[in-house]
N, C-alpha and C positions, 0 to 999 in steps of 0.2 A: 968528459963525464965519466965515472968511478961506475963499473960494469955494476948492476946489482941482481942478483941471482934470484929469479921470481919460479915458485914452484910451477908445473906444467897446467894451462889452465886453457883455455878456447882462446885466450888473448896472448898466451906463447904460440898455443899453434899457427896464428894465422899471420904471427911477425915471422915467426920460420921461414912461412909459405912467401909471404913478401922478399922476405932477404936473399931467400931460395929464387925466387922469379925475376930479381934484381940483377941476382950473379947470372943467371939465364941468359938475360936481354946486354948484360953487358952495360949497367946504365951507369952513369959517372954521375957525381952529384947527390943532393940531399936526396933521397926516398919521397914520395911526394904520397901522399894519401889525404882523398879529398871526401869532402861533403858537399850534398848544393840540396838549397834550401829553394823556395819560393814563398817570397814576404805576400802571399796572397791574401792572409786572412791569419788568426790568431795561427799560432805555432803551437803546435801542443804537445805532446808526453810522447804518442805516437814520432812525431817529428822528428823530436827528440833522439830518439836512437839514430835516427840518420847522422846526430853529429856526435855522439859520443861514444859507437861502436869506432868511426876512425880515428879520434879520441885516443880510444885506448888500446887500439895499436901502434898508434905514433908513439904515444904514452913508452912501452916497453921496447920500441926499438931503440928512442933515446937512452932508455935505462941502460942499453947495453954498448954504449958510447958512441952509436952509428949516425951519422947527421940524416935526419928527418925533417919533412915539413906538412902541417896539416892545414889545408887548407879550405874557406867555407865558399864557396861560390854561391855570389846570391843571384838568385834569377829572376832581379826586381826586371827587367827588358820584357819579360811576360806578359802576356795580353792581359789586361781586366777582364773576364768571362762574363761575370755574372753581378748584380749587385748581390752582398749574401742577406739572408734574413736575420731578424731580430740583433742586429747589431746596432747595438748603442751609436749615439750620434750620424747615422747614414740612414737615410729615405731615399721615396723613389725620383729622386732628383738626380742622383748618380748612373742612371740608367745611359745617362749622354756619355760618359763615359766609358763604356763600355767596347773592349776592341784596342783603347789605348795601353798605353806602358805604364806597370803598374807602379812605378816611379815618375807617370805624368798622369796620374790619378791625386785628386784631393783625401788629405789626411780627413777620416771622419771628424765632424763639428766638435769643438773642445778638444782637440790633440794640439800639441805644441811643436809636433813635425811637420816637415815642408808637404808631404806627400803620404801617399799611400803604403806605400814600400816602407819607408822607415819610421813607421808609426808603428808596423810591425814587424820591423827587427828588432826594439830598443829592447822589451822584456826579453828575448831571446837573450839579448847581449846583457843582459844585468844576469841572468841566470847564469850565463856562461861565466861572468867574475865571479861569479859565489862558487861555484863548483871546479873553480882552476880551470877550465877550457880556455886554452890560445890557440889563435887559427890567424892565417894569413887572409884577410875577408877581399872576396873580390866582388867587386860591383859591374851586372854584365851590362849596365845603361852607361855606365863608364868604359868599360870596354868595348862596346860597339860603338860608341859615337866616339872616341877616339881614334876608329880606326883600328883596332888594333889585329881583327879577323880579315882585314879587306883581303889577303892574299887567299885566305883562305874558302871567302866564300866565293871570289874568284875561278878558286878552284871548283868548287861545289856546283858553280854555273858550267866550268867546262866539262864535268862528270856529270851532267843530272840525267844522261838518259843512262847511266850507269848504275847512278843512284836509283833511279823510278825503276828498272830492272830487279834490283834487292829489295825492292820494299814491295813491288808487285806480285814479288813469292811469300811474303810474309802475309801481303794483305789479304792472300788467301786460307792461309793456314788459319790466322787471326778470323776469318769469316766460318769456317769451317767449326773452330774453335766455339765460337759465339752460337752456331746454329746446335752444338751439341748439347750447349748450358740451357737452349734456350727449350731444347727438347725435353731435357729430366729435369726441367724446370728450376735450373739454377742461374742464379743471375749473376756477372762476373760483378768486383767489384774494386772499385778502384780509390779508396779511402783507406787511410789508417789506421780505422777504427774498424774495419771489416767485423772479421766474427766476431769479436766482442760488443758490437754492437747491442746486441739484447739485454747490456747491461748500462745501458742508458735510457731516457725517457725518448718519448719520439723528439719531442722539439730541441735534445740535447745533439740524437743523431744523427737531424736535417743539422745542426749548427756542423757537426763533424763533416757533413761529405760536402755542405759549403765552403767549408775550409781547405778540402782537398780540390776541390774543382776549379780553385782558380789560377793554379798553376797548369804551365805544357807539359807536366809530363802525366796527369790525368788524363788528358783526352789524346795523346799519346800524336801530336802534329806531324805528318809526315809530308806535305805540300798539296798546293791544287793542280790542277788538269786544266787548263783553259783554253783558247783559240790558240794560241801561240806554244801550247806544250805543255810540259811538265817543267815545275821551278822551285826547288828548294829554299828560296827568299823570296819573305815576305818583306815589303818598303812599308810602312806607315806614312800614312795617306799627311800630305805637305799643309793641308788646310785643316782638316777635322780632327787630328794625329790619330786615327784608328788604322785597324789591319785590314778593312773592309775593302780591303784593293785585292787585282787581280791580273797579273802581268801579261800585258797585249803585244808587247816587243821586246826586242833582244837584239843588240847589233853584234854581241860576243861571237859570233860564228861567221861573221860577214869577212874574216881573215884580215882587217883592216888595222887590226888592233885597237879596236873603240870597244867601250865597256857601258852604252848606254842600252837604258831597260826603260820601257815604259809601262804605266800604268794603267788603270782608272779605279776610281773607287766609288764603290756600290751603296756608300751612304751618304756622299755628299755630290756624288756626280764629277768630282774634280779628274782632270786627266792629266799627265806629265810623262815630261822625258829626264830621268835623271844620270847624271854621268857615275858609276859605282867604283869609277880611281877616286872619289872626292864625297860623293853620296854617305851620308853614316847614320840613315832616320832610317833603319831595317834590321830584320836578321835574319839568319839562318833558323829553318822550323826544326822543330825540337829532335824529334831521329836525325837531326842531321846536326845540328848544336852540338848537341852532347857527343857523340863520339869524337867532334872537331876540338872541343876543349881537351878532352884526354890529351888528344896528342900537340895542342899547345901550352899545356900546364905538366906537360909527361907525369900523368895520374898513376901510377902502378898500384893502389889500391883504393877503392869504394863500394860501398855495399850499395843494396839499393834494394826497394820493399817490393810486395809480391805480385803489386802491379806492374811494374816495372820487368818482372821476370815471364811473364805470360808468353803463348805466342802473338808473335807480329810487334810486343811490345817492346822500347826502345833498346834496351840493358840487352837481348838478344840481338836485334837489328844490329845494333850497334859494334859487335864481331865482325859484321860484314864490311861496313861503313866506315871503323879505325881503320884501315891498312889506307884506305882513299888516302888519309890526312899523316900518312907515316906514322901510324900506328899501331899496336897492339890494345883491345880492351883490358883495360885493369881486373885485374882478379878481386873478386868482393864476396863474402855470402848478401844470400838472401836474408833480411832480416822480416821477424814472425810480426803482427798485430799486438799493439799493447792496449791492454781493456782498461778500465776506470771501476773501483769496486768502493763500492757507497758514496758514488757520486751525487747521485739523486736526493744525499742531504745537504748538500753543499750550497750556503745561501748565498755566497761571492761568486757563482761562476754564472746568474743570469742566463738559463739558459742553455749557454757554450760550453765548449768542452776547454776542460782543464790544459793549460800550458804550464809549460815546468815553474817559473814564480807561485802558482797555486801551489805545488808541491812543497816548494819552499818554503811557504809560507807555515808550513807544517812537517815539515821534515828539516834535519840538520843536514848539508851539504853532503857529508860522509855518507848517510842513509842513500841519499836518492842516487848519490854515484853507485854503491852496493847493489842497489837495485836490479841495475842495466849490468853492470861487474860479473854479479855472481850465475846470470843465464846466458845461453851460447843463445848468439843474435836470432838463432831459426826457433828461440823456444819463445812460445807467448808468455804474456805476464799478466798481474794486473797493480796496477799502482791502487795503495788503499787508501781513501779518504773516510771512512766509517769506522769503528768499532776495530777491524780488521789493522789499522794505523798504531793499536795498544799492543799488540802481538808484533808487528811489525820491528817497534825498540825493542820488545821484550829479544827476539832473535839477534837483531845487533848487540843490547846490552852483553847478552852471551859469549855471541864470538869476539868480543872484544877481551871480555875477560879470558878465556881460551889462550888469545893471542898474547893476552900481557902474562899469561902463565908457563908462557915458554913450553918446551917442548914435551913436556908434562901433561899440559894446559889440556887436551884431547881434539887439538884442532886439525881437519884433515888438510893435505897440501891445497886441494883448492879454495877451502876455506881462507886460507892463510894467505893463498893469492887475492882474492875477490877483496879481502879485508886492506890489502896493502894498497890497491890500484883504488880502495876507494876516498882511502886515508892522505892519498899523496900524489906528487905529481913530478914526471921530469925539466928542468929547467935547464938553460943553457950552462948553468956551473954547479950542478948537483940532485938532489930530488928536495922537494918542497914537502915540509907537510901540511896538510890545510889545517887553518884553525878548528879548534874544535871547544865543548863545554868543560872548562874547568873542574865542573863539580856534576857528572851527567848522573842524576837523581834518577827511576825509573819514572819513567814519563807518564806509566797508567799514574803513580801518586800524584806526580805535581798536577796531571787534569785533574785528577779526584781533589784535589786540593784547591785549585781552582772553580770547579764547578762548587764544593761546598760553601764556600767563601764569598759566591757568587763576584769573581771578579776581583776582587778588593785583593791588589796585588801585594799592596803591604802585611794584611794579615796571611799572604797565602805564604809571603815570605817568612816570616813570626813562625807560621806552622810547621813549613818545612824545614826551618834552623834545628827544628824540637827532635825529628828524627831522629838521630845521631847526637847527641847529647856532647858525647865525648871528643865531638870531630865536627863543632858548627859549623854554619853558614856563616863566613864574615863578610862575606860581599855580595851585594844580590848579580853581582855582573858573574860570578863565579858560577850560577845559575841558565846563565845567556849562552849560546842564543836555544836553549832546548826550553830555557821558561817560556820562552815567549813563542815558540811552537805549540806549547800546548796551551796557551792560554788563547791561543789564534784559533785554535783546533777545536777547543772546549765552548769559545764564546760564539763562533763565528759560524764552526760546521755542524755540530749537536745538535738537533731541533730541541724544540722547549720542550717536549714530553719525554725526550729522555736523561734532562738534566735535572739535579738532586736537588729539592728542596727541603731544609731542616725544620721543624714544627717551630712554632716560637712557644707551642702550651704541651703539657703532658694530653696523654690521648683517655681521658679520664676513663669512657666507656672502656677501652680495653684493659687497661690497667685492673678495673671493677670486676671483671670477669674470669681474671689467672687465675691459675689452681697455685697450690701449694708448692709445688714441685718448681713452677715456671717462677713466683715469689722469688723464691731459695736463688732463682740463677741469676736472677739481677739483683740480688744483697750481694753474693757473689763479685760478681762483675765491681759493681758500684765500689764496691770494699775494695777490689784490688789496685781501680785509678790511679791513687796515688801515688804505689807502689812502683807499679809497672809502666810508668808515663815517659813510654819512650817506645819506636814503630817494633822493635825487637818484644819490647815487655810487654805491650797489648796484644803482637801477634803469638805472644806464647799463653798470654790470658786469656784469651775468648775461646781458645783451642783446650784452657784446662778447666773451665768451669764445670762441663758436661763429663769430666771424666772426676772430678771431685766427689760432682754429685751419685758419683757410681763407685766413691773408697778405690778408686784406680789414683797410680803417682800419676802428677799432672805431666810429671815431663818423658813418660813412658810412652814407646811406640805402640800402638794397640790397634788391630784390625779387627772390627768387631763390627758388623753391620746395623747392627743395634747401638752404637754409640756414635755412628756415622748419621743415622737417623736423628740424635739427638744433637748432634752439634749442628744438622741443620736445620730443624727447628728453633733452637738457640738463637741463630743466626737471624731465622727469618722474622722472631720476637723483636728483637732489638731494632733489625731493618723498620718495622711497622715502628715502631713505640718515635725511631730519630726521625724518619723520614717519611710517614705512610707509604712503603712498597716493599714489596716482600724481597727486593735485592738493593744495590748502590755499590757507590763503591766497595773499597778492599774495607771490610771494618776496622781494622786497627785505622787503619788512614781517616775513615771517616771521625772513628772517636778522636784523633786530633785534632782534627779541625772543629769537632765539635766543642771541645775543650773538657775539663771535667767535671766544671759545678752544671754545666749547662747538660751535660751527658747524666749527672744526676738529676739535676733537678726532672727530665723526660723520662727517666727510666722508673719514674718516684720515690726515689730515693730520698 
């Protein structure tokens, strides 16, 4: 691959710091930088960055011809915790449940997956095509019933009072930790959505920390204590397939060279002796999982969220625990909490917290990679779904043009970076660049344009051909896929009180009541339609009626607060007379879609 030179940005540093740490350890072989998800419950934005911060460091190490691999580790082998609330198709029937592998859990009622697990990873995985994300995915119910940790957790049995020694310095610190929170009355927290939480409803919040709770590495598994010791593997129970077991024997120490464990389990009563050269219904608990994978996927870099970095919790622990498994913990930052801003109008999400397809659904690919791109992983964010989403393009439209103006353009190097990584992607024979809108209109018009039109995509296209006069629309696909973000955006997330509707009659009573002065502004106006019927020519007309009316040239800059007072006045006449509210959209944009006998006929002309 053709080196390509990306300005210094949080995503050059922490490839440095990998390549740097690589030449350290002396490591042969592709770079390996991972993710590991748990399909417990929807996936969401927060999630999110867990796969697309290593993403976009693979991203830049290929850039620079060095062989890389990113890989997603799913941790469907995770217990089912909880049933979660208000989730479509699951009631309290799944309760039995509960305990099992979340890939020998039932798909909720109406899903088309085998299971629980890959019910939810498919929207992850549609997102990840939209957004250029390639991972090597590994399935750890595949990997443990294959065998393919047996050595390992082997080992794990023959180090546990080694293990239970590490974790028994952590488990205090972690106690110690908890009784301080628990003193200045702060509560640890082990979701997501953490501090941003205040910017959801409660019933969207309960959806978020159900979502997080049903993975190991929330409740942070470190094994049980029983009659027979301490034991880093848990067996799922042969008849009721739960974890509801608790190891009674052990012949590993009897110097025999046998490898059987016995059980019993505490919700169906069932007892057994299983032999663990041949046994593959278990796993190793999650502080001890996770640093075992590092050093059998040789991970040298993953980040991991601020649960994860606490004391006593895994991503720490876990320093202690790689060398066990011939290894070194991978270098990663900590990544911040991602909030959700105008969530709370959003009438697709039932409820639950937004997963990246939501976003999609309203954002073109480029943006929502931009997103995560342009903040270094420790900084929070908030993804906009509200009003906050119009400003949002408005900011990419910019740097975009920036970038295509060359070194002129006034873009800083980070800029330049965050805009490249979010534009394009490494591949095995070059860099890719993602699809993007043929003709990207700004997005506040085409929603204002949608929202006038109330939907009717034909005339929204008719209206927006008009824009640009000299540079039509010839194909509505030239439009795509940002038309139809906003038209997702407009019909779907807006509530009805804040969507624009046009009078069908003039507003007699107000009309009745102008003065003389306000008359003058809409003969004005009215007079110019024709003239100026194009988004340039109305927005230099509605801007010069109030300075006509004052013997100023229309096309002169004037700062004059008195004329600033008049043009919003102007403004908020017109807004009443098209749409009873004293705001709406941009006016030139509305007057197009309004048309202009119908913009006369209301203004009574």
């Amino acid at each position: 691959m053709t080196e390509q030179v990306v300005a210094e940005d949080w995503v050059t540093r922490l490839a440095d710091e990998v390549i740097s740490e690589a030449e350290r350890r002396g490591l042969r072989g592709p770079i390996v930088c991972a993710s590991g998800i748990s399909p417990s419950g929807p996936i969401h934005l927060g999630n999110f960055r867990e796969l697309i911060t290593p993403h976009l460091v693979a991203d830049e190490i290929k850039r620079r011809g060095i062989p890389c691999e990113h890989i997603l580790s799913w941790d469907d082998f995770d217990r089912f915790r909880r049933v979660p609330k208000a989730l479509d198709g699951v009631d309290e029937s799944w309760e039995e449940h509960v305990g099992k592998p979340l890939s020998s859990v039932p798909a909720p009622h109406g899903s088309p997956h085998p299971n629980w697990a890959d019910h939810f990873k498919a929207p992850l995985l549609e997102a990840m095509e939209a957004t250029g994300i390639e991972v090597r995915q590994i399935s750890q119910t595949e990997q443990y019933r294959a065998g393919a940790y047996r050595e390992q957790i082997l080992l794990a049995m023959r180090e546990r009072a080694a293990i239970d020694t590490v974790l028994a310095q952590y488990r205090t610190l972690e106690a110690v930790a908890d009784a301080q929170q628990r003193a200045t009355g702060k509560r640890r927290r082990h979701d997501s959505t953490g501090r941003r939480q205040a910017t959801l409803t409660e019933e969207q919040a309960a959806a978020a920390t159900e979502a997080e709770r049903g993975s190991g590495a929330a409740t942070e598994d470190d094994g049980s204590e029983g009659t027979a010791g301490y034991f880093p593997y848990k067996p799922f129970c042969s008849v009721c397939g739960t974890d509801f077991t608790t190891v009674t024997g052990w012949s590993g120490d009897s110097g025999d060279g046998s490898h059987l464990l016995t059980y019993v389990c505490t919700r169906c009563g069932h007892s057994e002796q299983v032999d663990l050269d041949t046994f593959t219904n278990g796993k190793l608990v999650w502080k001890v999982d996770w640093p075992m994978r590092w050093g059998h996927e040789h991970v040298l870099f993953e980040p991991s969220g601020v649960d994860h970095q606490s004391p006593g919790s895994s991503f720490v622990v876990g320093k202690d625990l790689a060398p066990l498994f011939g290894w070194e913990r991978p270098i990663g930052p900590m990544y911040a909490f991602v909030g959700i801003a105008g969530m709370a109008k959003m009438s697709s999400s039932k409820g639950g917290v937004p997963i990246p397809n939501d976003a999609l659904d309203v954002m073109e690919p480029q943006v929502l990679r931009w997103l995560y791109a342009r903040r270094r992983p420790n900084q929070s964010f908030d993804v906009a779904f509200g009003p906050e989403l119009q400003r949002l393009y408005d900011e990419w439209d910019a740097l975009v043009r920036k970038v295509a103006a060359g070194p002129e353009g006034g873009a800083q190097p980070g800029d330049l970076a965050a805009h490249l990584r979010a534009t394009s992607v490494a591949t095995a024979t070059g860099v890719r660049e993602l699809p993007t809108t043929p003709r990207p209109m700004p997005f506040r018009t085409i929603a204002s344009v949608i929202d006038v039109t109330q939907g009717d995509e034909a005339q929204a296209v008719r209206i927006l051909s008009q824009l640009e006069p000299d540079n039509p629309v010839l194909s509505i696909d030239d439009l795509r896929p940002r038309l139809d973000c906003a038209e997702r955006w407009m019909l779907g997330y807006v509530p009805a009180e804040d969507r624009t509707i046009v009078r069908s009659e003039p507003d007699a009573e107000l009309l009745a009541g102008l003065d003389d002065e306000q008359r003058e502004s809409l003969r004005l106006l009215a007079q110019g339609l024709d003239e100026h019927w194009s988004l340039d020519g109305l927005t230099h007309l509605v801007y010069a009626v109030p300075k006509i009316q004052r013997g100023l040239d229309p096309s002169a800059k004037v700062k004059d607060p008195e004329l600033s007072r008049a043009q919003r006045a102007f403004f908020v006449l017109v807004y009443r007379l098209l749409v009873s509210k004293d705001t709406g959209p941009r006016l030139p944009t509305l007057l197009l879609a309004v048309g202009a006998d119908r913009t006369k006929h209301l203004l009574g002309r």
